[in-house]
C-alpha positions as YAML, in Angstrom:
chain: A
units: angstrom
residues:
- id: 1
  name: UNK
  ca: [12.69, -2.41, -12.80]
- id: 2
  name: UNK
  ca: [10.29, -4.16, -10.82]
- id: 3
  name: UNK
  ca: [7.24, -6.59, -11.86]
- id: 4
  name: UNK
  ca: [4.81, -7.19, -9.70]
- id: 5
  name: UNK
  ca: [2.94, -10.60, -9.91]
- id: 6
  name: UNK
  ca: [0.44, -11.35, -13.04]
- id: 7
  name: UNK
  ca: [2.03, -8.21, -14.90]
- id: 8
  name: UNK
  ca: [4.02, -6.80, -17.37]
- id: 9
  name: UNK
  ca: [6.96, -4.44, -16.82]
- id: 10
  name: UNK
  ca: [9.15, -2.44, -19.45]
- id: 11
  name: UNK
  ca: [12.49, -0.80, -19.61]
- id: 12
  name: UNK
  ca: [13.85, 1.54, -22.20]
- id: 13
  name: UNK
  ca: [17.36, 2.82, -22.21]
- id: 14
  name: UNK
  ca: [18.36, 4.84, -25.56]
- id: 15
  name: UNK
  ca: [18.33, 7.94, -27.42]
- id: 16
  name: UNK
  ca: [16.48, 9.56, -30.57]
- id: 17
  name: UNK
  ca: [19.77, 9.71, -32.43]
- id: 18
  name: UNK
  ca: [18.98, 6.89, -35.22]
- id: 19
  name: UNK
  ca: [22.95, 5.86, -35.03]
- id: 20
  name: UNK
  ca: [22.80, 5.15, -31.67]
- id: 21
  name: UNK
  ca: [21.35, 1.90, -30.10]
- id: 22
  name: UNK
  ca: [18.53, 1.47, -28.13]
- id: 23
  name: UNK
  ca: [17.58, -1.10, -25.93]
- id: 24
  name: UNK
  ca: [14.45, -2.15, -24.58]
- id: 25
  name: UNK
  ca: [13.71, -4.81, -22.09]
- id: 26
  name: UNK
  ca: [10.12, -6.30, -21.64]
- id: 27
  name: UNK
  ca: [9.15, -9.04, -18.82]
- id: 28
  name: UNK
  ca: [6.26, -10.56, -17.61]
- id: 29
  name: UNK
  ca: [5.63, -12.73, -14.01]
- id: 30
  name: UNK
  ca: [2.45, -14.76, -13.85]
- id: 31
  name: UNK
  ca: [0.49, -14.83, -10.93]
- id: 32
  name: UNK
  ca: [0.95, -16.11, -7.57]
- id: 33
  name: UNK
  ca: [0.72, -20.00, -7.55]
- id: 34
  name: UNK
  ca: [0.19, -20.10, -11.23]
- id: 35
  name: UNK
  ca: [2.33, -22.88, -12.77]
- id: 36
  name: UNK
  ca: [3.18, -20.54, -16.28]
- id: 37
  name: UNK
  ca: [6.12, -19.10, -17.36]
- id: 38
  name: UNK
  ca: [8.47, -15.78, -16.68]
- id: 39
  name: UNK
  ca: [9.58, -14.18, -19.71]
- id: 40
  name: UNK
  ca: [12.05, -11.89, -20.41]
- id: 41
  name: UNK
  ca: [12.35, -10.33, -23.81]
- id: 42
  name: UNK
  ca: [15.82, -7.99, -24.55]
- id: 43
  name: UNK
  ca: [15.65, -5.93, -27.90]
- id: 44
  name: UNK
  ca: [18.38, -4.00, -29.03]
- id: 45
  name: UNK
  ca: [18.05, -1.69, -32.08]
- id: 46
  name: UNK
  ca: [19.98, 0.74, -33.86]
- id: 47
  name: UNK
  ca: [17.08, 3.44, -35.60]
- id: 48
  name: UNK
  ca: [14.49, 1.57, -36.30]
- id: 49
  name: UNK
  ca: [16.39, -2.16, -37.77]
- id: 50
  name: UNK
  ca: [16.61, -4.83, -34.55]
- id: 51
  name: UNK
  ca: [20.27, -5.77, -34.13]
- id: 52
  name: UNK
  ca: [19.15, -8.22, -31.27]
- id: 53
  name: UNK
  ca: [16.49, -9.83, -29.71]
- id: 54
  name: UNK
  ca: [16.71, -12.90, -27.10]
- id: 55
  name: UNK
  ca: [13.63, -14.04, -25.03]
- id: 56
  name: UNK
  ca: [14.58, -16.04, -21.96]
- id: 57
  name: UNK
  ca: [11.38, -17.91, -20.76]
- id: 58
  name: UNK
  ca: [11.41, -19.59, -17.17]
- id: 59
  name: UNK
  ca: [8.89, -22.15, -15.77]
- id: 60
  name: UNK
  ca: [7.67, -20.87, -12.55]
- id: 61
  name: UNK
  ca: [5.27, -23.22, -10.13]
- id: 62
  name: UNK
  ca: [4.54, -26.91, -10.06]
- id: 63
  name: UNK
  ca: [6.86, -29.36, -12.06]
...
């Protein structure tokens, strides 16, 4: 999966088989020479009910 700069990109990996787990990856880059944050946000779900969900959010630009 690629994101290109200033937008979202999404990954989904699963099946329609409600016992088996899905999971779905979401992450964003700002813009060129923006100081803002990366985030990455990993759901994992079995039918519909979230097992797991983590965000990982990364500072990107000027300190």
């Amino acid at each position: 999966m690629l994101a290109t700069l200033g937008q979202k990109a999404s990954c989904f990996v699963g099946s329609s088989d409600s016992k088996m787990e899905t999971v779905a990856v979401d992450v964003f880059c700002p813009k060129k020479g923006a100081a803002d944050f990366a985030i990455c946000t990993v759901t994992v779900k079995q039918g519909t009910r979230v097992v797991a969900k983590t965000v990982a959010k990364f500072k990107i630009g000027a300190e």
